[in-house]
C-alpha positions as CSV (number, residue, x, y, z in Angstrom):
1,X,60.1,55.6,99.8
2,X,60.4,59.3,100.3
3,X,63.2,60.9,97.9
4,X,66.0,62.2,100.1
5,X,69.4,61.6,98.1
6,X,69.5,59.6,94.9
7,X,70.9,56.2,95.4
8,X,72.6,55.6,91.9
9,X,75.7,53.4,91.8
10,X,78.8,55.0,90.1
11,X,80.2,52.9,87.4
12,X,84.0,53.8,88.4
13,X,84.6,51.0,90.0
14,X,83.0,48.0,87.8
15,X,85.0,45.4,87.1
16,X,84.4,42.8,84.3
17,X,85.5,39.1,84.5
18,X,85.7,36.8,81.5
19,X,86.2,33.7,82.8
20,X,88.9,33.4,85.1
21,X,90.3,36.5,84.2
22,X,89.4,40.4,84.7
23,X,89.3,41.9,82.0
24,X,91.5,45.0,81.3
25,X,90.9,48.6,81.2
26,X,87.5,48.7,80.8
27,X,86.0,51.9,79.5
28,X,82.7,51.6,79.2
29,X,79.8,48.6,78.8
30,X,76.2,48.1,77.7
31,X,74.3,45.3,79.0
32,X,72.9,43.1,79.7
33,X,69.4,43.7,78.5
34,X,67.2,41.7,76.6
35,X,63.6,41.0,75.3
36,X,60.5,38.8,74.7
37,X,58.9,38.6,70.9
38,X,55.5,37.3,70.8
39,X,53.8,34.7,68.7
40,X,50.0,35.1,67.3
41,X,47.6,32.5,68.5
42,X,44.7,33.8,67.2
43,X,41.9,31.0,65.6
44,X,38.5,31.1,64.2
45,X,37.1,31.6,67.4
46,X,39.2,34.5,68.6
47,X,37.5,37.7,68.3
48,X,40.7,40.0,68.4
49,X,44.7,39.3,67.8
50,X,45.4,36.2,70.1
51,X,49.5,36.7,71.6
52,X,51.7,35.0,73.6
53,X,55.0,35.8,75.0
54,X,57.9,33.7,73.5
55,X,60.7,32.8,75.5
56,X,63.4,35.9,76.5
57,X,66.5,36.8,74.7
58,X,69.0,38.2,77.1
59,X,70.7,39.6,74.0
60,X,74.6,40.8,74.1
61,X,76.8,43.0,76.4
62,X,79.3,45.3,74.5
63,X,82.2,47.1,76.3
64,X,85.1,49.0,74.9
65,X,88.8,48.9,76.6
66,X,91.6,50.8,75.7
67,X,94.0,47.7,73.7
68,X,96.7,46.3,76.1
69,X,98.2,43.1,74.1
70,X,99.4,41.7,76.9
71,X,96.4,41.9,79.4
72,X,95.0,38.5,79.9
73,X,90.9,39.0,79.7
74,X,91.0,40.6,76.3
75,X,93.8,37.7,75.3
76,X,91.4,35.1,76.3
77,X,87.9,36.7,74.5
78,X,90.1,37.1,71.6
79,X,90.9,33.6,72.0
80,X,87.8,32.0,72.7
81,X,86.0,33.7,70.0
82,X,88.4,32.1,67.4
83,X,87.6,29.1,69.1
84,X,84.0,29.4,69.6
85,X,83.6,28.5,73.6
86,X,81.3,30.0,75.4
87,X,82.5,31.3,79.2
88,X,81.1,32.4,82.4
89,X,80.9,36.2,82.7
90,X,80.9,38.5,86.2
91,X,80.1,42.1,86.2
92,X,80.4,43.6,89.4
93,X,79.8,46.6,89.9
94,X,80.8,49.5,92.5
95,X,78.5,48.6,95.1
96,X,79.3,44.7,94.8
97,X,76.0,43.7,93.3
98,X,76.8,41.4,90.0
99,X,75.4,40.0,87.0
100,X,76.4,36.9,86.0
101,X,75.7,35.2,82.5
102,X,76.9,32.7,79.7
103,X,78.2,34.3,76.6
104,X,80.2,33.7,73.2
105,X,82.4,36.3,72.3
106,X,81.5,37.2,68.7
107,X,83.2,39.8,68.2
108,X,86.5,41.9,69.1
109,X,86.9,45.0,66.9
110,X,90.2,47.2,67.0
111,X,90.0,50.7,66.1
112,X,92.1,53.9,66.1
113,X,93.0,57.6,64.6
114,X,95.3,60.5,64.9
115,X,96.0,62.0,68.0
116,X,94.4,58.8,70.3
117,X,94.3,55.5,71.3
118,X,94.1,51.6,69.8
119,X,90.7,50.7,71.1
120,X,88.9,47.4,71.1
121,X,85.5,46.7,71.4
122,X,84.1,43.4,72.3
123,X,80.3,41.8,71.6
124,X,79.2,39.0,73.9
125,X,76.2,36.9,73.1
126,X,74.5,35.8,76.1
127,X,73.0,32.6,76.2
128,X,70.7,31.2,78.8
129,X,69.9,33.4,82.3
130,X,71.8,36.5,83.8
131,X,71.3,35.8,87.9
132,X,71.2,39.5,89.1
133,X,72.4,40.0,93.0
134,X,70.3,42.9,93.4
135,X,66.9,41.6,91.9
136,X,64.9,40.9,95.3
137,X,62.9,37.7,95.1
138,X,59.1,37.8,95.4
């Protein structure tokens, strides 16, 4: 594909849903991204390190919000953490593609200082596969 204009998505826009609710005031995310460890299987007859690939961690998605008490996605992570129940999570992003994933919330962290806001910042585990709706299939 010749370069012409760079087609980068903006990420005004994105919305994150925990569950059956969107969660509130969203200010920034990191996720989902994960990795494969590998395992030695080297033996006698090996004549170099034997690997395999072990089985892939989708590891966590973080996102910070500005703290509304009342808004009812960061109610219900708070929630469900206590609780330990693991919920569906939608990303969608500006152009309408998603990721969609499993997670625990494990962790919702409030912080603050002069002169700005009571932030929160929230740690999802992801469990299982994220389905991507802009991976093309081969």
């Amino acid at each position: 594909m010749e370069y012409t204009v760079s087609q980068a998505i903006e990420t005004q826009g994105t919305r994150v849903q925990w569950d059956i609710h969107e969660v509130g005031e969203v200010i920034s995310f990191s996720g989902p991204g994960g990795e494969s460890g590998t395992y030695d299987v080297t033996n006698l007859q090996s004549t170099r390190k034997e690997k395999r690939q072990s089985l892939a961690d989708e590891g966590n998605y973080t996102m910070q919000c500005n703290f509304v008490p009342g808004d009812p996605g960061q109610q219900a992570m708070m929630v469900d953490r206590a609780a330990r129940i693991k919920r569906t999570v939608i990303v969608t992003y500006s152009d309408e593609t998603t990721d969609i994933f499993e997670a625990y919330c494990t962790s919702a962290v409030k912080s603050g200082g002069i002169d700005n806001k009571v932030a929160i910042a929230f740690s999802l585990a992801i469990t299982g596969e994220v389905l991507s709706s802009n991976l093309e299939s081969s």
